[in-house]
C-alpha positions as MATLAB code, in Angstrom:
seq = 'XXXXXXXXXXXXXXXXXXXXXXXXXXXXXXXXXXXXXXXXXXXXXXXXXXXXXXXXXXXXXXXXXXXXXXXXXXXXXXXXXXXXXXXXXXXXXXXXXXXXXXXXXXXXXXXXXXXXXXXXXXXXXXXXXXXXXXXXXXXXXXXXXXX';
ca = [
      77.349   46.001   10.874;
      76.463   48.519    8.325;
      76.656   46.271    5.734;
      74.008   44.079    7.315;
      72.087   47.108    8.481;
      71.404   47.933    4.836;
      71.495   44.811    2.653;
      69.812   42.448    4.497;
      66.033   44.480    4.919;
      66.911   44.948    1.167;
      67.222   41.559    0.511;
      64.487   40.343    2.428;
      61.826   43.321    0.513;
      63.403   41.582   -2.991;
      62.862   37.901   -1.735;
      59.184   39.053   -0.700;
      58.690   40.180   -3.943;
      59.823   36.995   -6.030;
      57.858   35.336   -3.423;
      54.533   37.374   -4.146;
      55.642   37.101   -8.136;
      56.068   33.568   -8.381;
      52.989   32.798   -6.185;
      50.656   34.638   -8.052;
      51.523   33.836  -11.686;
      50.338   31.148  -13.258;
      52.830   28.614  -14.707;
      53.627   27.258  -17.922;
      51.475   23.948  -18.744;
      53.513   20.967  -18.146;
      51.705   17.495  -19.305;
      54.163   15.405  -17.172;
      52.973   17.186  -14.037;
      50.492   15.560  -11.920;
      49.819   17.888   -9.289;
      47.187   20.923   -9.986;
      47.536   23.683  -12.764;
      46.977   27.234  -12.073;
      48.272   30.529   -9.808;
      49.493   28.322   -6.750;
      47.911   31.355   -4.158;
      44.569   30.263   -5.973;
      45.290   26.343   -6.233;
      46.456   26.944   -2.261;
      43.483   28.630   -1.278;
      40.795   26.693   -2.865;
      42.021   23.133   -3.810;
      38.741   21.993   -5.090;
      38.336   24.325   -7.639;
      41.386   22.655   -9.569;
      40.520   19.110   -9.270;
      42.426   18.614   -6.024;
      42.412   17.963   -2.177;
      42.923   20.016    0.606;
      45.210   17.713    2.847;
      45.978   21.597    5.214;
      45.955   21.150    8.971;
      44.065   24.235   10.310;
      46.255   25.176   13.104;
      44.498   28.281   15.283;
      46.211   31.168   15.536;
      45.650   31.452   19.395;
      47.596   28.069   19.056;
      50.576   29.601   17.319;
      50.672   32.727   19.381;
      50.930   30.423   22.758;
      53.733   28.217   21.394;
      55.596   31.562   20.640;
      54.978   32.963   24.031;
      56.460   29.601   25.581;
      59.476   29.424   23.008;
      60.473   33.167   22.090;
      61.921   35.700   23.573;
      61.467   38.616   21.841;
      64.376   40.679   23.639;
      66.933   37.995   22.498;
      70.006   39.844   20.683;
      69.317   37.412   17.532;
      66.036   39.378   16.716;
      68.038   42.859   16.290;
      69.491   43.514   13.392;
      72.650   45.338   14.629;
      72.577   46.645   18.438;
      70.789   49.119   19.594;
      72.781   52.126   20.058;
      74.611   51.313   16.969;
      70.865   51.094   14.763;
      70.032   54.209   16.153;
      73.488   56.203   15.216;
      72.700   54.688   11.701;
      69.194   55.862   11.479;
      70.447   59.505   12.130;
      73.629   59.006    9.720;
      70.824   57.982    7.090;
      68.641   60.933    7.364;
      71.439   62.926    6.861;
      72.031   61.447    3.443;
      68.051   62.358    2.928;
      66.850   59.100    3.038;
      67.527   57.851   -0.184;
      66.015   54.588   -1.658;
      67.527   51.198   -1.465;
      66.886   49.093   -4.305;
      69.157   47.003   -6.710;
      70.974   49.700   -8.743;
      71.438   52.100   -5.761;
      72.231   50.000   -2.443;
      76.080   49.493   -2.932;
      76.146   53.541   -3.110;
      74.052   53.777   -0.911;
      75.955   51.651    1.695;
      79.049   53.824    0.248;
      77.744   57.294    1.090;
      76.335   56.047    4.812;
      80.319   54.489    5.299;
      81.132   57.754    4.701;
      79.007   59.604    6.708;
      79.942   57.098    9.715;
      83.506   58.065    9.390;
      83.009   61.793    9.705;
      81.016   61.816   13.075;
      82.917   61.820   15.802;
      80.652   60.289   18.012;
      81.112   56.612   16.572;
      83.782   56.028   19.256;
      81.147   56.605   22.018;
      78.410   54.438   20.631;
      81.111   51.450   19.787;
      81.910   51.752   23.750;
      78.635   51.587   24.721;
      77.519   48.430   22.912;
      77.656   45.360   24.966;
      79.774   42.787   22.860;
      78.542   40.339   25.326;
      74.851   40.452   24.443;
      75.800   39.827   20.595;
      74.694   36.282   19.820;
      77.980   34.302   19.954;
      77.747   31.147   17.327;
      79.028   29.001   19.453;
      77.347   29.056   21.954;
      75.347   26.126   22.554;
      71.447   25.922   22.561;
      69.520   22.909   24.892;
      67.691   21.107   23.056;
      63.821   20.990   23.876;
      62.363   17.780   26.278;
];
């Protein structure tokens, strides 16, 4: 749980950035290519200005919000990253390290340090107890299929 309580916010800030990076920087020329030229953010947002068409459907976001209201449940286990009482415990064990920055050369020691921390509280036994292993999202465990 600690593991995914560090590396995967981590790992979703580095795919934003590639995702921001590759979006917004224009790519090499290729004369096989048939499709529009340019920064795709630019070509996406206004298709006409390179010599293309704008085939988007405009969906409202009213329209988007009520299909999530319907579908979602925002309480469901598979929207928290590691339980409850176990995230908080962690959030205290970080501060205690001072909060140090997670990026590419500094998350495994990170995660490290934070293990280490963990072991030396004598709390942890408590806050295992208390989480509920039967609100963690089992995989298989079936999900109905919409009509």
């Amino acid at each position: 749980m600690v593991f995914r309580w560090i590396f995967i916010p981590w790992m979703q800030q580095e795919l934003d950035a590639y995702k921001d990076c590759i979006n917004n920087t224009r790519k090499c020329r290729d004369r096989n290519k048939v499709l529009p030229h340019g920064i795709p953010e630019l070509v996406h947002t206004s298709p006409g200005d390179y010599g293309a068409l704008d085939f988007k459907v405009m969906v409202q976001p009213a329209a988007v919000d009520h299909v999530r209201e319907i579908y979602i449940k925002h309480a469901h286990p598979v929207f928290e990253l590691v339980p409850p009482a176990l995230g908080g415990f962690l959030e205290e064990c970080y501060d205690a390290l001072g909060r140090p920055p997670i990026d590419c050369k500094s998350a495994w020691g990170v995660y490290r340090a934070l293990l280490s921390v963990i072991r030396q509280c004598a709390e942890i036994p408590a806050i295992l107890e208390s989480i509920d292993v039967n609100s963690i999202p089992d995989a298989d465990v079936e999900v109905p299929l919409l009509d």
